[in-house]
MOPAC internal coordinates of N, CA, C and O (Angstrom, degrees):
PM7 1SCF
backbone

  N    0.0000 0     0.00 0     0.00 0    0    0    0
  C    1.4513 1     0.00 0     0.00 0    1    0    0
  C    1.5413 1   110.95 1     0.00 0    2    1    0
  O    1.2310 1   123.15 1   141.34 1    3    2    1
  N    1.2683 1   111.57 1   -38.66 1    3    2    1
  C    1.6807 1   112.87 1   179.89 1    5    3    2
  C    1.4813 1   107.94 1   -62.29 1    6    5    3
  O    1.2310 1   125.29 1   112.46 1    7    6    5
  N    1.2098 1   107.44 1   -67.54 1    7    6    5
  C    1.3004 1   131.19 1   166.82 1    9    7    6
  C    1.8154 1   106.86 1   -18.90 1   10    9    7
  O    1.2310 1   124.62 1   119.87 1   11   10    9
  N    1.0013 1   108.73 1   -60.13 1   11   10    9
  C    1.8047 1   115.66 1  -177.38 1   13   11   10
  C    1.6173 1   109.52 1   -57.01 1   14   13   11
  O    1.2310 1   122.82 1   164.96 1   15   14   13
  N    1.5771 1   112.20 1   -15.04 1   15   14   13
  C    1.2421 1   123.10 1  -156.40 1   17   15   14
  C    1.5683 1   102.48 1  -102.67 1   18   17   15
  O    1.2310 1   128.85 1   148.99 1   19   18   17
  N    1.0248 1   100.56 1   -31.01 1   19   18   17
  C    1.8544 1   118.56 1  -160.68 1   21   19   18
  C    1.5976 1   101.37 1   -80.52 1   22   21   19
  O    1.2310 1   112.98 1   145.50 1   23   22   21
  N    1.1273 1   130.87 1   -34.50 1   23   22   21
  C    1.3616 1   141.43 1  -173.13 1   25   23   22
  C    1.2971 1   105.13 1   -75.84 1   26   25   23
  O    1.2310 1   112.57 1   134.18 1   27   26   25
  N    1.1492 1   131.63 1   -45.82 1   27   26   25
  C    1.5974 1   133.73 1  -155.65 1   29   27   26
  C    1.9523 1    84.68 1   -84.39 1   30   29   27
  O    1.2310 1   124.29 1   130.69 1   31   30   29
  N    0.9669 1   109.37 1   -49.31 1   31   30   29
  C    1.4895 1   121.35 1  -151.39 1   33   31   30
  C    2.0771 1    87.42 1   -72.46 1   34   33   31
  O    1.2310 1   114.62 1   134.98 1   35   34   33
  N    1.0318 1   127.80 1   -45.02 1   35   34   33
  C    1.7066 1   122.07 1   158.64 1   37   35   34
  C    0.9931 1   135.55 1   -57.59 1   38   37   35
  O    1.2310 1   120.39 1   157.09 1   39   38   37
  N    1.6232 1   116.87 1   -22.91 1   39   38   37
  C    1.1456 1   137.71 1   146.79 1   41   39   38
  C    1.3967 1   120.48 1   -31.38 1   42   41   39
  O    1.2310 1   125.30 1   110.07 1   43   42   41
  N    1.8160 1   107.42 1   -69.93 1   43   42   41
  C    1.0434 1   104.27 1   177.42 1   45   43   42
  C    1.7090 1   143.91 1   -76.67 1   46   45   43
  O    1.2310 1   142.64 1   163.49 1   47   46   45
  N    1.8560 1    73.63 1   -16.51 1   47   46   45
  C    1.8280 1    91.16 1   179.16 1   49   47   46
  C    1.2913 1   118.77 1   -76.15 1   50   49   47
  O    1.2310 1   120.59 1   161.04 1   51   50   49
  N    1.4692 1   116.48 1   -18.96 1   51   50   49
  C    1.5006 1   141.25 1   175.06 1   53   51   50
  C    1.8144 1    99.99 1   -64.82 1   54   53   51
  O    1.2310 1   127.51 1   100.92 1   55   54   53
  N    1.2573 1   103.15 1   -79.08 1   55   54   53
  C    1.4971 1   111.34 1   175.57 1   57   55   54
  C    1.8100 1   124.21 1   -37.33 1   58   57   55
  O    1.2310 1   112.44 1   137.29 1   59   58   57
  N    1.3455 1   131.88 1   -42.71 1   59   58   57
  C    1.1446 1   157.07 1   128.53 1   61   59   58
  C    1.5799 1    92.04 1   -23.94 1   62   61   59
  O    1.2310 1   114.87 1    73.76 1   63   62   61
  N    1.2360 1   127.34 1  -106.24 1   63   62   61
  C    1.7461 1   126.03 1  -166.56 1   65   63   62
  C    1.9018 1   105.38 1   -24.35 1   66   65   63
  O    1.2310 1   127.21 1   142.36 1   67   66   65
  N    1.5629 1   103.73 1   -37.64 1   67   66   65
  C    1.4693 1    97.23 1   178.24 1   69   67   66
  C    0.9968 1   119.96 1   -95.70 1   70   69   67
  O    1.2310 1   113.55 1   156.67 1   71   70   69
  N    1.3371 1   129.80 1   -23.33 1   71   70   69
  C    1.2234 1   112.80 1   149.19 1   73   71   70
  C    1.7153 1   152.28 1   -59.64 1   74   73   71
  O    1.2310 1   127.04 1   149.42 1   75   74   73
  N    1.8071 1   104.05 1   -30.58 1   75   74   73
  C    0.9885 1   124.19 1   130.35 1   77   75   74
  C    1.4148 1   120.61 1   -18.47 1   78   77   75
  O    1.2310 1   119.45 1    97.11 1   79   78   77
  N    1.4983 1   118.66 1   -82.89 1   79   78   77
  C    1.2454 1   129.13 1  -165.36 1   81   79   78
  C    1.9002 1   113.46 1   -49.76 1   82   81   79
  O    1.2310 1   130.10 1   143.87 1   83   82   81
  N    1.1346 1    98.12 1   -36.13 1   83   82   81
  C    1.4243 1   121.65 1  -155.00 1   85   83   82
  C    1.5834 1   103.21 1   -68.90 1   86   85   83
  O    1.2310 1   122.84 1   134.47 1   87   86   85
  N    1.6987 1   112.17 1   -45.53 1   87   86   85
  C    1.0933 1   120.65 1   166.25 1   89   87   86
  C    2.1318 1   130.38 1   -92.46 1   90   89   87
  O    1.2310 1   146.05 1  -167.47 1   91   90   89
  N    1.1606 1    66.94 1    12.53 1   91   90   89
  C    1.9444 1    67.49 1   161.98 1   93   91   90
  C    1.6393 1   101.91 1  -128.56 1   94   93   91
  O    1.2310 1   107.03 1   158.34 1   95   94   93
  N    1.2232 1   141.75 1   -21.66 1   95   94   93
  C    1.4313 1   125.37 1   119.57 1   97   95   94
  C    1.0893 1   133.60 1    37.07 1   98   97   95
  O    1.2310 1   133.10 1    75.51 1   99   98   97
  N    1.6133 1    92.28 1  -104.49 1   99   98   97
  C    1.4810 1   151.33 1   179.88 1  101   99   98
  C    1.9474 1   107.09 1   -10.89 1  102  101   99
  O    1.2310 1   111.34 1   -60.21 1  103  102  101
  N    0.9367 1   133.91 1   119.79 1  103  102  101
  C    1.8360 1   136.77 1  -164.26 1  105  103  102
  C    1.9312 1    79.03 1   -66.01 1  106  105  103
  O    1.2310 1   127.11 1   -42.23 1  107  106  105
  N    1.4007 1   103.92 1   137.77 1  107  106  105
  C    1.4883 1    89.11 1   154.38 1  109  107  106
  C    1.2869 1   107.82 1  -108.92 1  110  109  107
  O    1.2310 1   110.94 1     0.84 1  111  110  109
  N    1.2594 1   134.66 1  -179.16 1  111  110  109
  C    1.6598 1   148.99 1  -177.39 1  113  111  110
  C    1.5343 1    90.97 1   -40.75 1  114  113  111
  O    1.2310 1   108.87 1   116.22 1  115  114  113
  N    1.2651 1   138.44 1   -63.78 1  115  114  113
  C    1.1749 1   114.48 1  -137.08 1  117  115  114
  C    1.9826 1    98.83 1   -98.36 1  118  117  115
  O    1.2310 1   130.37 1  -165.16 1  119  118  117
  N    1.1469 1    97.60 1    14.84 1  119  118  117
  C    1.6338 1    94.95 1  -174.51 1  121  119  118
  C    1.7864 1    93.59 1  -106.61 1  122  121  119
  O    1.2310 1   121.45 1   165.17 1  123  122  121
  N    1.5263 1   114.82 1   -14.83 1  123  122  121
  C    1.2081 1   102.60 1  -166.08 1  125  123  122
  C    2.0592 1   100.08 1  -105.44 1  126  125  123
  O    1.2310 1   127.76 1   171.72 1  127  126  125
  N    2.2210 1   102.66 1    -8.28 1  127  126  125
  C    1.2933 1   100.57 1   158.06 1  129  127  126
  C    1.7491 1   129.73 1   -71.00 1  130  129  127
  O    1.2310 1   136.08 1   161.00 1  131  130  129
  N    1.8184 1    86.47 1   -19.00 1  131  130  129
  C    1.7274 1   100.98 1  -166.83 1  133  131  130
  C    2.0448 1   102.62 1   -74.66 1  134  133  131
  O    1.2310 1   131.76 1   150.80 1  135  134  133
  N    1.5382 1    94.90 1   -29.20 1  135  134  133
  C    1.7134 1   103.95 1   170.50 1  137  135  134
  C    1.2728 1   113.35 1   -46.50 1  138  137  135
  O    1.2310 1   130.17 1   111.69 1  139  138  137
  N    1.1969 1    97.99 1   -68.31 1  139  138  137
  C    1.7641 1   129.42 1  -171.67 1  141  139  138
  C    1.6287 1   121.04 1   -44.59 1  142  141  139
  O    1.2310 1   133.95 1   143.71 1  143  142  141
  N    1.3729 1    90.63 1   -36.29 1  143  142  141
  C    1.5844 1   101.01 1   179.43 1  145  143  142
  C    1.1083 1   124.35 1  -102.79 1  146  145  143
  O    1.2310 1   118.06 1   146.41 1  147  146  145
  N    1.7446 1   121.31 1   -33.59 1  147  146  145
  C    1.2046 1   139.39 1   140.89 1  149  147  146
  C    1.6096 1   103.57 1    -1.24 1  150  149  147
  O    1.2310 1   127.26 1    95.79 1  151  150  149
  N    1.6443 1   103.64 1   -84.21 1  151  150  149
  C    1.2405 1   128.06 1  -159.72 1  153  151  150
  C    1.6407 1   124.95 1   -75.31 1  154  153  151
  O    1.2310 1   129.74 1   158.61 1  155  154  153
  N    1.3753 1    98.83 1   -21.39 1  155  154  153
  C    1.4088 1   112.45 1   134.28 1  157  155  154
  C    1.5699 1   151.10 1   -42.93 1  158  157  155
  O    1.2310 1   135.72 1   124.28 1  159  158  157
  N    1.4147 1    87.17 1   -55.72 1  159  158  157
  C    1.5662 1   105.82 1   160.13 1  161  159  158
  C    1.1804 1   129.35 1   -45.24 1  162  161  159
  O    1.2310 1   130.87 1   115.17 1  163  162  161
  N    1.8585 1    96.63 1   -64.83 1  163  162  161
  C    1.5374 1   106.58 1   164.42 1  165  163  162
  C    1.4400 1   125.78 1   -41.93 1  166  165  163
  O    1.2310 1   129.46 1   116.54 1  167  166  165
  N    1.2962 1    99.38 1   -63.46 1  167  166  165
  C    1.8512 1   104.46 1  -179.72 1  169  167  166
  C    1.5411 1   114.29 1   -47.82 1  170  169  167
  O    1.2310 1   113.36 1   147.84 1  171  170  169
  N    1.1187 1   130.17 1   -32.16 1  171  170  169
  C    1.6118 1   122.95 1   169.06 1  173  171  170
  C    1.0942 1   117.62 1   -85.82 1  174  173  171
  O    1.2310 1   116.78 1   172.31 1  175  174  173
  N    1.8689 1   123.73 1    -7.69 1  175  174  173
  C    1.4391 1   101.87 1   168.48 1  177  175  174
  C    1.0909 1   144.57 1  -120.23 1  178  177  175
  O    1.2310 1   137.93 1  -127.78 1  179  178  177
  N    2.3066 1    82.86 1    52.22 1  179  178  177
  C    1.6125 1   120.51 1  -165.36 1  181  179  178
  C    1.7409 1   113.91 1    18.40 1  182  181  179
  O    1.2310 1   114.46 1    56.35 1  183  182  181
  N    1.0734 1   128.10 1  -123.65 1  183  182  181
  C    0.8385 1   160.49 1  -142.35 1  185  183  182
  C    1.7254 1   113.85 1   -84.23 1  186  185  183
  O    1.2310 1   127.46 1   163.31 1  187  186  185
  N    1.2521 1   103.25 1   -16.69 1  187  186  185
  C    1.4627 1   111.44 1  -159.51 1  189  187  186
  C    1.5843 1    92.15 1  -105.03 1  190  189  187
  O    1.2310 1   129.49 1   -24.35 1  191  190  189
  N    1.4172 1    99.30 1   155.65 1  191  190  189
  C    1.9311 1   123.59 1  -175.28 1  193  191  190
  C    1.1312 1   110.40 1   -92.53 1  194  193  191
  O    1.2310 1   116.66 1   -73.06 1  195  194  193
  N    1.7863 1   123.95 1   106.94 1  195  194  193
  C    1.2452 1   122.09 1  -172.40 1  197  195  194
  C    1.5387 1    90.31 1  -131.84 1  198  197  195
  O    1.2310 1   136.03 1   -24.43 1  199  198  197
  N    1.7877 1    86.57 1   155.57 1  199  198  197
  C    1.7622 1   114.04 1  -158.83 1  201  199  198
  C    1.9238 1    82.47 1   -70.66 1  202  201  199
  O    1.2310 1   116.31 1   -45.51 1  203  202  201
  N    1.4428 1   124.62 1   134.49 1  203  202  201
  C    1.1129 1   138.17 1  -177.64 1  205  203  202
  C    2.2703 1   102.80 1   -77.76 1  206  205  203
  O    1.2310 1   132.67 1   152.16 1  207  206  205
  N    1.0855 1    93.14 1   -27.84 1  207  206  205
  C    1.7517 1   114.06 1   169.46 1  209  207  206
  C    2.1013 1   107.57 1   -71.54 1  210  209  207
  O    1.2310 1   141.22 1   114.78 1  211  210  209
  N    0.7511 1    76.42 1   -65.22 1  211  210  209
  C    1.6507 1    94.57 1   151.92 1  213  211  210
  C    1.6058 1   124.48 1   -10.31 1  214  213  211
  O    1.2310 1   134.34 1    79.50 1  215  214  213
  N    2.0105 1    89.87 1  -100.50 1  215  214  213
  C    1.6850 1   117.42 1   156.75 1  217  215  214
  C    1.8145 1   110.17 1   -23.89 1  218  217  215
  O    1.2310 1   132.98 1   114.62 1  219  218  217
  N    1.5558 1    92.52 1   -65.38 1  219  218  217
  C    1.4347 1    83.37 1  -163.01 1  221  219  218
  C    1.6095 1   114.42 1   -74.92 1  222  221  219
  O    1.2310 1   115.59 1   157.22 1  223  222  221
  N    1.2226 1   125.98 1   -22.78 1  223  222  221
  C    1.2619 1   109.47 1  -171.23 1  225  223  222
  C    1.3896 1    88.60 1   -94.26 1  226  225  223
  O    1.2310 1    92.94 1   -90.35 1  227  226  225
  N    1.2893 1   163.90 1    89.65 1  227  226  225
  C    1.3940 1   170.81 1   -42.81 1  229  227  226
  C    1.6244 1   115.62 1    47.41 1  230  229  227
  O    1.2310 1   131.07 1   129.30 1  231  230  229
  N    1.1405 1    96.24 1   -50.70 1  231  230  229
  C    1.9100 1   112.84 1   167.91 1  233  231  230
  C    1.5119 1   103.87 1   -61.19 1  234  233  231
  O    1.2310 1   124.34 1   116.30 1  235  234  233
  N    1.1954 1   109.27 1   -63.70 1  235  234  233
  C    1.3682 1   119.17 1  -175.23 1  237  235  234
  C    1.5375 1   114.42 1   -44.16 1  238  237  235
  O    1.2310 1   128.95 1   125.99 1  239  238  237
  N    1.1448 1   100.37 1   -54.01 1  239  238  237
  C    1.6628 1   117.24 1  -162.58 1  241  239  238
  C    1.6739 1    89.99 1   -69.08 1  242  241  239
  O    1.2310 1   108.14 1   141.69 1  243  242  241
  N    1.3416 1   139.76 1   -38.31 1  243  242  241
  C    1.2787 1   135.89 1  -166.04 1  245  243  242
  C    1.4435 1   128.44 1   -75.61 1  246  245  243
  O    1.2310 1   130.82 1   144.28 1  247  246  245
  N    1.9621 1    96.73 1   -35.72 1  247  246  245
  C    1.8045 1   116.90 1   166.50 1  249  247  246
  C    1.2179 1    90.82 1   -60.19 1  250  249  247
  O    1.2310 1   115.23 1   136.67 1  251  250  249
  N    1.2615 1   126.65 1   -43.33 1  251  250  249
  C    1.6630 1   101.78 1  -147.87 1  253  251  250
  C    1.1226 1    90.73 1   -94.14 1  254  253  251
  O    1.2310 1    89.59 1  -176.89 1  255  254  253
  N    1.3880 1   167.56 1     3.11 1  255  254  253
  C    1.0608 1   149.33 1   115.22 1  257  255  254
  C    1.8057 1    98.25 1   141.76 1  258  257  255
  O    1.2310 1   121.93 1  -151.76 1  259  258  257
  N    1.1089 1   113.91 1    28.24 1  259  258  257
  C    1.1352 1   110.49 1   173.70 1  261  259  258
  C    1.7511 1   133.91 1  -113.11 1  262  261  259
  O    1.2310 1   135.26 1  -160.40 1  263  262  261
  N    1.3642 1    88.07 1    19.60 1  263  262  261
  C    1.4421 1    99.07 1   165.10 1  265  263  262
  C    1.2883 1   135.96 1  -174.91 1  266  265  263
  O    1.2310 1   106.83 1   -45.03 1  267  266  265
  N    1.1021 1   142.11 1   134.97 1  267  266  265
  C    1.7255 1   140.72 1  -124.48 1  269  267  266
  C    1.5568 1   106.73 1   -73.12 1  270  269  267
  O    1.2310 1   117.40 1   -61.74 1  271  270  269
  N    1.1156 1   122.56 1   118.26 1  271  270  269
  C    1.5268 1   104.45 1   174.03 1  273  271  270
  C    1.8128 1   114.71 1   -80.27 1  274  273  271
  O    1.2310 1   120.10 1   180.00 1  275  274  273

């Protein structure tokens, strides 16, 4: 009888852990501005080899609003 009880109830605690998971995850705004600009970057600086450490802290610095794009 316990046993019949214990399954349903992991079920749900299982489902919960993934759902959980699913939303802390989740890109927030400024990881999906750091994409955006990232890839931006790249595209204008055609042809030329830029430090990928670089890109992003340039990206970075721009979401957060601290410097002119």
């Amino acid at each position: 009888m316990m046993r019949d009880s214990l399954l349903p109830a992991a079920v749900i605690f299982i489902s919960a852990l993934a759902i959980a998971g699913a939303i802390l995850l989740r890109p927030t705004g400024f990881d999906r501005c750091l994409d955006i600009v990232s890839s931006d970057i790249n595209r204008q600086a055609g042809s030329a080899t830029l430090d990928p450490r670089d890109v992003e802290a340039q990206a970075a610095r721009i979401c957060a609003g601290n410097d002119a794009r």
